[in-house]
C-alpha positions as CSV (number, residue, x, y, z in Angstrom):
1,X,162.3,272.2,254.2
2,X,164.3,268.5,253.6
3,X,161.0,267.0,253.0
4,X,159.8,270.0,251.0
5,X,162.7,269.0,248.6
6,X,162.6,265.7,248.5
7,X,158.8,265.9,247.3
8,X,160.5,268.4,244.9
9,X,162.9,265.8,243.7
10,X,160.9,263.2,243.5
11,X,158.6,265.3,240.9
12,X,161.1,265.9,239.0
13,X,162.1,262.5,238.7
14,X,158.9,261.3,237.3
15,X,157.6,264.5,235.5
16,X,159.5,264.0,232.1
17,X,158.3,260.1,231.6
18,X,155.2,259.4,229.3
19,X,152.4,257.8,231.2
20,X,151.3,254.6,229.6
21,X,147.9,254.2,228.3
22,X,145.4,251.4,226.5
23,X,145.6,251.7,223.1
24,X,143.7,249.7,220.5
25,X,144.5,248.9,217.6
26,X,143.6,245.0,216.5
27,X,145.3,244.8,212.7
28,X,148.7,245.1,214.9
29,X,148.0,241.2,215.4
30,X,149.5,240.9,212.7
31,X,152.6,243.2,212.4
32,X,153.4,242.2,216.3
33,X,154.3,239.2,218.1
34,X,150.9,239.0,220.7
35,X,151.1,238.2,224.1
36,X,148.2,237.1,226.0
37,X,147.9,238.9,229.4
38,X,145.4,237.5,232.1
39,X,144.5,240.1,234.2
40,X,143.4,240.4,237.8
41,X,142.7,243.9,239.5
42,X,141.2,246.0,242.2
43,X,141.4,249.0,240.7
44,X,138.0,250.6,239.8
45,X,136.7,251.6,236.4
46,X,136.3,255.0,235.3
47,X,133.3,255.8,232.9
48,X,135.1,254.8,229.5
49,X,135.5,251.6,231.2
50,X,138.7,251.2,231.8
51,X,140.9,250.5,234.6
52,X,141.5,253.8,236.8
53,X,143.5,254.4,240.3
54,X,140.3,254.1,242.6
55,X,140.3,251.1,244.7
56,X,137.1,248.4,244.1
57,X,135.8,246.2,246.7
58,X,135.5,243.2,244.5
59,X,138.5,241.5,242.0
60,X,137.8,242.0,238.3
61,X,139.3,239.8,236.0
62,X,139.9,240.2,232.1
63,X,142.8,239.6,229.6
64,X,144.4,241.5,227.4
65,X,146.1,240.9,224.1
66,X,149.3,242.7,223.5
67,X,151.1,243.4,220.4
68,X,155.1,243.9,220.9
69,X,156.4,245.6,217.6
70,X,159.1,244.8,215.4
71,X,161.3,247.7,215.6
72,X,162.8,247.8,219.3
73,X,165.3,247.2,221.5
74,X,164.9,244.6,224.8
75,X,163.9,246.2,228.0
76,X,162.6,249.1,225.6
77,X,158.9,250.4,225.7
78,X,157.5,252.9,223.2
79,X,154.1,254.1,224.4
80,X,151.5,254.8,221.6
81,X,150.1,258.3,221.6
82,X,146.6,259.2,223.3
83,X,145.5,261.0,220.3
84,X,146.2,260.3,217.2
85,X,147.3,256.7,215.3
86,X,149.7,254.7,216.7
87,X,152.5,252.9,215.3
88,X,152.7,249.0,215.7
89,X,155.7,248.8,214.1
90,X,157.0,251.2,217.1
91,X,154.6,251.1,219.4
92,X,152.9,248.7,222.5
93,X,149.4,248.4,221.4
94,X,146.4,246.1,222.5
95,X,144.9,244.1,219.9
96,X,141.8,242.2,222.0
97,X,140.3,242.4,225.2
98,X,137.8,240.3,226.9
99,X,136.2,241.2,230.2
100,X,135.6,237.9,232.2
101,X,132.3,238.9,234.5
102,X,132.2,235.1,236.2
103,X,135.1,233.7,237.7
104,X,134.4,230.9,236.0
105,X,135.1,232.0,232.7
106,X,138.4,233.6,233.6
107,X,139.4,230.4,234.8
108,X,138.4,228.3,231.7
109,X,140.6,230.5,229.9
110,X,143.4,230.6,231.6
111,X,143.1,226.6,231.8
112,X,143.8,226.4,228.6
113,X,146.8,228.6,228.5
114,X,148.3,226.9,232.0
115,X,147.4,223.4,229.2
116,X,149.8,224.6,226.5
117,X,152.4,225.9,229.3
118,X,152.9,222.8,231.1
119,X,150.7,224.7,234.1
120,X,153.7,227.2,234.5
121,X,152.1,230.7,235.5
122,X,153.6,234.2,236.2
123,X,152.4,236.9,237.8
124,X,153.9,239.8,237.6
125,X,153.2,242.6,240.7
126,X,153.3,246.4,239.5
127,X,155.1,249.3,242.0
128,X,154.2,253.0,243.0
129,X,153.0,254.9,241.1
130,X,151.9,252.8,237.8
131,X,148.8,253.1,235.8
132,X,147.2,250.2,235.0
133,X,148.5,250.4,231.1
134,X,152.2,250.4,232.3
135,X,151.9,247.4,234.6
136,X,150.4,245.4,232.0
137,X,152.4,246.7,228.9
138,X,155.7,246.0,231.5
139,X,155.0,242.3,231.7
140,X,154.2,241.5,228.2
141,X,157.6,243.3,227.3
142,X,159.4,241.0,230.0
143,X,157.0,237.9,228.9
144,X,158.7,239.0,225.1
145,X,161.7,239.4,226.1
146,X,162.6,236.7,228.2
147,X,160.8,234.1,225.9
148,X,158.9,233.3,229.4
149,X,156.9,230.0,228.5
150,X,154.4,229.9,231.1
151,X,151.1,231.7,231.4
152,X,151.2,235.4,232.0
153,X,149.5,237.0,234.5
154,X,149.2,240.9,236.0
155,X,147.6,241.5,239.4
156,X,147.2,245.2,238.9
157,X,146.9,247.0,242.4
158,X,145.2,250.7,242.9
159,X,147.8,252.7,242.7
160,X,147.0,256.5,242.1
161,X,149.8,256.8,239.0
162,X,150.5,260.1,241.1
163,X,154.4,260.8,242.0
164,X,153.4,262.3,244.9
165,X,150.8,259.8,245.5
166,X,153.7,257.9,248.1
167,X,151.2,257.2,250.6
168,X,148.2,256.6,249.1
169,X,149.8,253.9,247.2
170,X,151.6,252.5,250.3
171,X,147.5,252.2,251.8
172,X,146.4,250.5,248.5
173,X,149.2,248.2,248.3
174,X,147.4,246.8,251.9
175,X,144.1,247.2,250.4
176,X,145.3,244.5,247.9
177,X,146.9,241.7,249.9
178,X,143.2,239.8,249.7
179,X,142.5,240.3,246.2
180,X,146.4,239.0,245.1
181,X,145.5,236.0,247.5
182,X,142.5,235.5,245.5
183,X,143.9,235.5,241.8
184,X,146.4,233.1,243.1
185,X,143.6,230.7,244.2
186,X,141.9,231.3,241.1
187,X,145.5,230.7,239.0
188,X,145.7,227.3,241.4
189,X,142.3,226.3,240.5
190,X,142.4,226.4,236.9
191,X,145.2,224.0,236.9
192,X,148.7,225.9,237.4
193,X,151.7,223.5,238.8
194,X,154.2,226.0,239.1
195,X,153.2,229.7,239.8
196,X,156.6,232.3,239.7
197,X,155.5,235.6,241.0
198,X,158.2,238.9,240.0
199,X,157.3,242.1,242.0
200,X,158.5,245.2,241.6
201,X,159.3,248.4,244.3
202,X,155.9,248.8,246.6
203,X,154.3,245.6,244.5
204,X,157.2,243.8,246.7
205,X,155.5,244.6,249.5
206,X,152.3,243.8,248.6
207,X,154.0,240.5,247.9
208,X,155.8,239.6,250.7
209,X,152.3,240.7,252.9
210,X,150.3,238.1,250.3
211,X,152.6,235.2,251.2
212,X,152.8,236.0,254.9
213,X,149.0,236.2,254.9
214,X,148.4,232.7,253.0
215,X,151.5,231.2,255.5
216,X,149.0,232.6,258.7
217,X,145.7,231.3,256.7
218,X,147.5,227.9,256.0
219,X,146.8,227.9,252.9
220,X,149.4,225.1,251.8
221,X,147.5,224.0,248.4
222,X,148.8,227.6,246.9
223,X,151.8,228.1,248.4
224,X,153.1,224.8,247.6
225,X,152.0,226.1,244.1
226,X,154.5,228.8,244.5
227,X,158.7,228.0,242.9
228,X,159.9,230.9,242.6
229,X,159.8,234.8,243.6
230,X,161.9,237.4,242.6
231,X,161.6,240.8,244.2
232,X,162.9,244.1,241.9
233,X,164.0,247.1,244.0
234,X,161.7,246.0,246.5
235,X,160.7,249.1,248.8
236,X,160.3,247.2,251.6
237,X,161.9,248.4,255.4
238,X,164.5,245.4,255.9
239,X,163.2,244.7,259.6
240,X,159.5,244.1,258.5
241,X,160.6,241.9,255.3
242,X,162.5,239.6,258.2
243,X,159.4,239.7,259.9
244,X,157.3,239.0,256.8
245,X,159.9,235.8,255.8
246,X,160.1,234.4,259.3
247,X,156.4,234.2,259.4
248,X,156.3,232.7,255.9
249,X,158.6,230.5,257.5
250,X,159.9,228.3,254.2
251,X,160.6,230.8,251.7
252,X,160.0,229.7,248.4
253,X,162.8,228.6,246.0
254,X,164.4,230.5,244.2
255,X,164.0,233.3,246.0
256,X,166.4,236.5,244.9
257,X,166.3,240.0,245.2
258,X,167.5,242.8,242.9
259,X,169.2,245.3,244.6
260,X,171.3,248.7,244.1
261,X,172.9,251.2,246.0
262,X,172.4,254.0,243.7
263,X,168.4,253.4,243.1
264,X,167.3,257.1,243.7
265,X,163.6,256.5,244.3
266,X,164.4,254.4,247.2
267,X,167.0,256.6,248.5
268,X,164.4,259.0,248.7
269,X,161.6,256.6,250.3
270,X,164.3,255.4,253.2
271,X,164.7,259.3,253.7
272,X,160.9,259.9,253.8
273,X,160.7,256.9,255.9
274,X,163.4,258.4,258.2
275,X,165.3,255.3,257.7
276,X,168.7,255.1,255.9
277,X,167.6,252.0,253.6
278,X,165.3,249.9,252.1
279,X,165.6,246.0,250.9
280,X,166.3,246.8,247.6
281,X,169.5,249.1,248.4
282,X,170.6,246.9,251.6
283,X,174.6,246.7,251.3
284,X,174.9,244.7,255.2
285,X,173.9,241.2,254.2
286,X,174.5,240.3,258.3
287,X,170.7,241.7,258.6
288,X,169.1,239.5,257.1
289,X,171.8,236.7,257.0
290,X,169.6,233.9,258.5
291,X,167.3,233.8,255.0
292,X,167.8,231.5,251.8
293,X,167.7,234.3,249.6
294,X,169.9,235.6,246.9
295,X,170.7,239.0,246.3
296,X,172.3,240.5,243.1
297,X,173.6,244.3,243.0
298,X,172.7,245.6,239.8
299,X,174.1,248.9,240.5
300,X,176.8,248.8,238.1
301,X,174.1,248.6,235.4
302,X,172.1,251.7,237.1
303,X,170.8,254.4,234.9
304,X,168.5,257.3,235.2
305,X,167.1,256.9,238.5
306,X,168.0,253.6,238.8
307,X,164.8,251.8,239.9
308,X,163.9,249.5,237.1
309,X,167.3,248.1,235.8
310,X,165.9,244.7,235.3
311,X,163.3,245.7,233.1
312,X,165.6,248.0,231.0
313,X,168.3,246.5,230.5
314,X,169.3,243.5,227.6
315,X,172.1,242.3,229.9
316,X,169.9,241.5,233.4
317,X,167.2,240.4,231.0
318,X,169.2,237.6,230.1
319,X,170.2,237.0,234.1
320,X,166.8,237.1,235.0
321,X,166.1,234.4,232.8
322,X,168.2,232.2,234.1
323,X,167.6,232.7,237.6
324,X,166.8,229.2,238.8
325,X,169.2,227.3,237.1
326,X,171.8,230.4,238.7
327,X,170.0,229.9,242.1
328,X,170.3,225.7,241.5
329,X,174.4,226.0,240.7
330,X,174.5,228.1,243.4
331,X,173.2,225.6,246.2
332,X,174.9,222.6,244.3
333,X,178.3,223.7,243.8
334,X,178.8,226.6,246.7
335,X,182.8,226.4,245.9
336,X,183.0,227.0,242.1
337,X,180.3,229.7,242.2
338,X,182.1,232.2,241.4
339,X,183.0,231.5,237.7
340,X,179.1,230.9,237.3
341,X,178.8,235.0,237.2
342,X,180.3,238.1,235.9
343,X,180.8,239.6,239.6
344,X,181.9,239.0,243.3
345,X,180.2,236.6,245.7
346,X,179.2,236.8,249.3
347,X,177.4,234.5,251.5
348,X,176.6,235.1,255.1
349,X,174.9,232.3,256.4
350,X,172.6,231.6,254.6
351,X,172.2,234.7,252.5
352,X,173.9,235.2,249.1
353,X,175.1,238.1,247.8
354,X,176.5,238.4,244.1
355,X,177.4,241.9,242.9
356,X,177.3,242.0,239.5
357,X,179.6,243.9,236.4
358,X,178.7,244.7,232.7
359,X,179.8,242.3,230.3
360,X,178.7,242.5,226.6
361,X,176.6,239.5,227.5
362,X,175.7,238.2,230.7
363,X,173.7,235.5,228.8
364,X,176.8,233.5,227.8
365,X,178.4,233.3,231.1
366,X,176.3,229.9,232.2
C-alpha cells in the first residue's frame, strides 16, 4: 500500500507540468538571443525524426539552435504550444538544426565554437524523466542565464519522459555511460581545454559512473580535460557515490554538489530505494567526509517539489556562476570563508558544507 502511494504521489507531482517539445520557428533568430546547442544522444528517433525515449545502439550527434525570448524571468521556461504558433517573444523556440551523420563533421563544428571559447566546453547531463526537448531547452536557458562563455553541449540519455518510468530510466541511465564517454572524447578531440560537466538528479549518476569508467579505462587525455563538475540534486545512494569517487580517485576541481533536505522527488526515490537518503538530501557530511567536495544546501530556496532549485531560481543562478572562484576562496582562505557567502559553513575533513539563505542578491556577496 506505501508503495502504492508513493507511485500515487509521485504522479501527481509531475502530472500538472507541460512537457517540453521541439518547436521551429527560424524568424525567432531574430527576436531572441540564439544559443548554439551541440548535441550528443542515445535516444532513438521516432518517425518524424526526432529524438524519442527508446534507447539506440550508436551515438547521434546534431546541434540545435535555440532562441531565448525577450520577455522572461531567469531560471524561467515558457514552453511553445504543440499546435498552434508560438510566441518567440514568450516562448523557447528552435531556430536551426543540423543533423551531423559523420563524426567528423560534428567535430569540425564544434572546433570552431571550442576556437571562439577559448576551448572551454560544457556539458550539461539531463535527469529522470526528461524528454529530449527539456534537456536541451534547460541548458540553453542556464547557458543564457549564466552568460556561460564556453561551448554548450547536451548529452541527452534515453530516458522514457514517463513519471512512473523510475526504473526504466535508472537502466538507461547505465545504458548511457559509453555513449557520454564517447562525446567527451569527441569534445577532447575537436580541441576543448577545459570541459565543465553540470548533471542533474539520475544524469548525476550517469555522471559519476562516466568518470569512474574513464578513471578504470585510464583514459587520462579526457579526464585531465575535465575542471570542474557540479552535480544538482544528484539521486545517487551516498555509499555507491563514495565508491564511484574513491575509484575515480582525484576528483576533479571544483567539484560541488547541490543539495536540499526538503527535495521531494528524492525523498520519494530514498523511500522506493528503502533507503532514508540520497546524495542530494545528505544532511551527515561525516559520510562522505574524506572527499574534496563542496556541498551547498539550497533548501532555504526550495519550492514546489524542490528538485531543480538551481535552475529556477535568479539567486543560485548567480552562485552557480561563480562556483570556482567560490570553490578557489574557499581552499585559499579556509579562515575568512565565512563572509564569502550568505549562510553557515562546515567542513569535516575534507568535505565542505555551506548552507545557504535568501538574500535579494547572492551575486554581490563575492
Amino acid at each position: 500500500m506505501r508503495r502504492v502511494h508513493l507511485i500515487l504521489v509521485i504522479t501527481l507531482l509531475t502530472a500538472c507540468t507541460p512537457r517540453g517539445a521541439i518547436v521551429m520557428a527560424p524568424e525567432a533568430a531574430a527576436i531572441g538571443t540564439v544559443h548554439p546547442v551541440y548535441i550528443g544522444t542515445t535516444r532513438g528517433r521516432s518517425a518524424d525524426g526526432s529524438f524519442d525515449g527508446h534507447r539506440a545502439d550508436h551515438l547521434s550527434f546534431a546541434r540545435y539552435d535555440i532562441s531565448v525570448p525577450p520577455d522572461r524571468q531567469p531560471g524561467e521556461i515558457a514552453w511553445p504550444p504543440r499546435s498552434g504558433k508560438a510566441d518567440p517573444q514568450k516562448q523557447f523556440v528552435t531556430t536551426r538544426v543540423a543533423d551531423f551523420p559523420a563524426r567528423a563533421a560534428f567535430r569540425a563544428d564544434l572546433a570552431q565554437d571550442l576556437a571562439r571559447n577559448q576551448g572551454e566546453a560544457l556539458i550539461f547531463v539531463h535527469g529522470f524523466n526528461n524528454t529530449f526537448a527539456e534537456g536541451t531547452y534547460r541548458i540553453a536557458q542556464m547557458a543564457h542565464d549564466l552568460q556561460l562563455p564556453g561551448a554548450v553541449v547536451h548529452y541527452s540519455w534515453p530516458s522514457a519522459a514517463e513519471p512512473l518510468g523510475y526504473a526504466h530510466d535508472r537502466d538507461s541511465a547505465l545504458f548511457a555511460r559509453d555513449g557520454l564517454e564517447q562525446l567527451m572524447q569527441e569534445i577532447t578531440a575537436a580541441g576543448a581545454r577545459r570541459i565543465i560537466i553540470v548533471s542533474h538528479s539520475m544524469g548525476s549518476a550517469l555522471t559519476m559512473e562516466t568518470l569512474r569508467q574513464l578513471a578504470i579505462r585510464g583514459s587520462d587525455r579526457v579526464l585531465n580535460r575535465v575542471k570542474g563538475v557540479v552535480l544538482i540534486s544528484p539521486d545517487i545512494d551516498v555509499d555507491v557515490f563514495r565508491a564511484q569517487a574513491l575509484a575515480i580517485d582525484k576528483l576533479p576541481q571544483p567539484f560541488v554538489v547541490f543539495t536540499s533536505r526538503r527535495d521531494r522527488v528524492l525523498q520519494l526515490s530514498a523511500r522506493l530505494s528503502g533507503q532514508t537518503s540520497r546524495l542530494g538530501t545528505l544532511t551527515d557530511l561525516s559520510q562522505v567526509a574524506d572527499l574534496p567536495v563542496t556541498f551547498l544546501d539550497t533548501a532555504a530556496f526550495a519550492k514546489g517539489a524542490g528538485h531543480f532549485d538551481v535552475g529556477d531560481s535568479p539567486a543560485l543562478l548567480a552562485l552557480l556562476q561563480q562556483i570556482a572562484s567560490v570553490d578557489a576562496a574557499l581552499i585559499a582562505d579556509r579562515a575568512a570563508r565565512t563572509g564569502l557567502l550568505p549562510g553557515a559553513v562546515l567542513t569535516v575533513q575534507n568535505a565542505t558544507q555551506i548552507i545557504l539563505r535568501p538574500v535579494a542578491d547572492v551575486g554581490t556577496a563575492r
